[in-house]
Each structure stands twice: as C-alpha cells, then as structure tokens.
N, C-alpha and C positions, 0 to 999 in steps of 0.2 A: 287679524294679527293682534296680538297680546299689546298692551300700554308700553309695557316693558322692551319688547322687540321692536313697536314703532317710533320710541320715542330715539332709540340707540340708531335705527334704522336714516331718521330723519337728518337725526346729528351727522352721522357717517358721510348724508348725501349732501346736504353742506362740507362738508371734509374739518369739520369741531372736532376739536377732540371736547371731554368732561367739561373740561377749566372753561372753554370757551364758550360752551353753551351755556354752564352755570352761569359767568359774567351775563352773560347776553340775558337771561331771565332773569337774572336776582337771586340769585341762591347759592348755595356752595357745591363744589365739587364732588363731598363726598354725598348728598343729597342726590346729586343727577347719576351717582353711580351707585345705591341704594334705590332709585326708579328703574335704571336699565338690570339691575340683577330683577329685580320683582320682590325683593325683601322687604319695600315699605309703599304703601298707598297713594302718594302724593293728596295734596287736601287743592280741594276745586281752585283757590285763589295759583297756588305750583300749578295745577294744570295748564290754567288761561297762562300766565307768567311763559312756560316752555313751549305752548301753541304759538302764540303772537312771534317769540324768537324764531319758531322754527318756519315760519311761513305759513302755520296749519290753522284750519278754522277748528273748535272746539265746541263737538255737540253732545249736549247729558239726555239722556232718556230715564224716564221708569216705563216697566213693561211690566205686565205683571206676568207671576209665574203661575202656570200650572201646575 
C-alpha cells in the first residue's frame, strides 16, 4: 500500500478524522491532508511524528535498484 492510502487508512481505523491526527502528531491539518492526497513527501522527522500517533512502527530502507 502507497504512504498516502496507509496513512488515510490508519487514521480511518482509529475513527480521526485530519484535525485530529494532525493534533495527535504535531502538525496541521492541511499537511496530513496533502500526505493522504500523495501531493507532498512528508520529511522523515512528519513520518516518525504520524507513526508514533498512529500506533505504527516506522521502517526506512535503501535498496538498490537495478
């Protein structure tokens, strides 16, 4: 699943709406609804932030590509 689908995903299944996951991580409204469209990147410090809120551990990888 996309960042974008699991993070909207997450929220959902807590029953948050935006406002309340924003609060819950630090950030604003319209931020957490510019990650669930997919329009903007979130930076690693916003990931850990809406992982810890949403109950989720947070793993980075490089892989490389062929």
């Amino acid at each position: 699943m996309r960042l974008d689908g699991l993070v909207a995903a997450l929220g959902a299944a807590r029953g948050w709406t935006q406002a309340q996951l924003a609060e819950a991580a630090g950030t604003t409204q319209a931020q957490v609804s510019r990650i669930e469209q997919g329009t903007v990147t979130p930076t690693l410090p916003i990931l850990g932030r809406l992982a810890a809120a949403l109950g989720a551990r947070l793993d980075v990888a490089l892989t490389p590509v062929e």
